[in-house]
Structures are given as structure tokens and as C-alpha cells.
N, C-alpha and C positions, 0 to 999 in steps of 0.2 A: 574609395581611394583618397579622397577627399578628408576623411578623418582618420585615416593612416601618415598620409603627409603633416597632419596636425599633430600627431603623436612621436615622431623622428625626433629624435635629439641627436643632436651631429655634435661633438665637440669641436673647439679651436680646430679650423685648418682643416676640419675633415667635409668632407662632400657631401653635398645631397644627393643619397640615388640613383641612377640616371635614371627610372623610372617618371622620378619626380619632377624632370627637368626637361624634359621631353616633351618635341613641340607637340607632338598629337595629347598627352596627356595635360598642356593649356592651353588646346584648344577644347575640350572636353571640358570644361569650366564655363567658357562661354558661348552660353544656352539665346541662342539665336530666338528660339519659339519654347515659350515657359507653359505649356498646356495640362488643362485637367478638366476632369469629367465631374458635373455634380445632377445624377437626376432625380426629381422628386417633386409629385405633385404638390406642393408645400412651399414651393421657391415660385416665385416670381420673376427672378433674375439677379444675377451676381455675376461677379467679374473682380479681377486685381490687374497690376501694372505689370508689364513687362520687367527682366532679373537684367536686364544690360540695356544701355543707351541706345543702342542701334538693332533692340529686339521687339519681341510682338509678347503681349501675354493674350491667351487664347484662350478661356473658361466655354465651355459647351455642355449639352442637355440634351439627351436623347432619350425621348418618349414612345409613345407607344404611335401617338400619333403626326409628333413632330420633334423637329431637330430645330434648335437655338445653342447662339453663339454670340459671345463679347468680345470684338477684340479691342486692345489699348494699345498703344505706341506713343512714344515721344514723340520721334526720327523718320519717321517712314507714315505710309498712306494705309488709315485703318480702313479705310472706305471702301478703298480699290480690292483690300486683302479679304475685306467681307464681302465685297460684290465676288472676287474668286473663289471663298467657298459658296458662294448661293450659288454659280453658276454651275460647279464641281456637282455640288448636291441633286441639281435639278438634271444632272446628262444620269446622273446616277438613277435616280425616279426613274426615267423615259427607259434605261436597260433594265433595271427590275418590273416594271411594266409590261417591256415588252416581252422577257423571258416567263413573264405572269399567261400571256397571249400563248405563247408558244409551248405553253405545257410543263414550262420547265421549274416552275414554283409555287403549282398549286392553287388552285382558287381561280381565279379568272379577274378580269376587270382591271379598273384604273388604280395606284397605290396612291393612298388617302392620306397624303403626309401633307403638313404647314412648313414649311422652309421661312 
């Protein structure tokens, strides 16, 4: 949409749109949480900035035997937002663990991830 609006030519006095003008279509623009996935035994780690002043940029790595994550912010608390995904991650471990216990995923035993 974003390079559709870039393409409009409106002459004198004619409108944008209404498409284009539309609040839910600028608020679609601004990307609260900018995330992406990179896994690869190869990496060590990486991460970029947040796309808006009052956002998170969230780079993450999901392995075979662990999940890693960067977050950056200007504006806001990276710390508290990574302590909410370890916490996130770790109620996640204890249900796959315990659906592991109750037959329901195979295998048996405790799930062997690095958080």
C-alpha cells in the first residue's frame, strides 16, 4: 500500500484517495514492534534499532536448542520488555514439558532449551 500511495499522481485540487487518508491506513505505518527472525549456527548475535521513536526493534534466533533475542529502544524499557519475553518463554518451556509428561508430545522428560 505503501508503494501504491507512492505512485498517485493527483493533479491541482484533486484528492488523495480516501484509502490513502484513512486513519487505520496511518496508523499501519507506524510499526510499534519492528521484528525479524535470523537463525544460524554462524551468528553469534545481531540486532538493529527500532522504525519509530516510541518503538522496540526485536531481532530473535531460534535454534534447535535455544531461543535468543535483542531488543533496542530509544523511549521505553528494553530490559523490563526482555525480562517479559524470558518470562513468556519460560511458562512456555514448563507447558511443553509438561504436555511432554502427559503423553501429549512425545518423548518424555524435561525440554532442554537456553532461554
Amino acid at each position: 500500500m505503501f508503494g501504491l500511495k507512492k505512485l498517485v499522481k493527483t493533479k491541482d485540487g484533486e484528492e488523495m484517495p480516501s484509502v490513502f487518508t484513512d486513519e487505520a491506513f496511518a496508523k499501519s505505518g507506524h510499526w510499534e514492534m519492528s521484528t525479524s527472525q535470523l537463525s544460524s549456527k554462524y551468528l553469534d548475535g545481531w540486532g538493529y534499532g527500532e522504525v519509530v521513536e516510541d518503538g522496540y526493534g526485536l531481532s530473535y534466533e531460534i535454534n534447535d536448542d535455544s531461543l535468543r533475542w535483542c531488543v533496542t529502544t530509544k523511549n521505553n524499557d528494553a530490559e523490563k520488555f526482555g525480562q517479559a519475553l524470558k518470562d513468556a518463554a519460560e511458562d512456555i518451556k514448563v507447558m511443553m514439558e509438561r504436555a511432554r509428561q502427559a503423553g501429549g508430545g512425545g518423548g518424555g522428560g524435561e525440554v532442554k532449551a537456553k532461554l
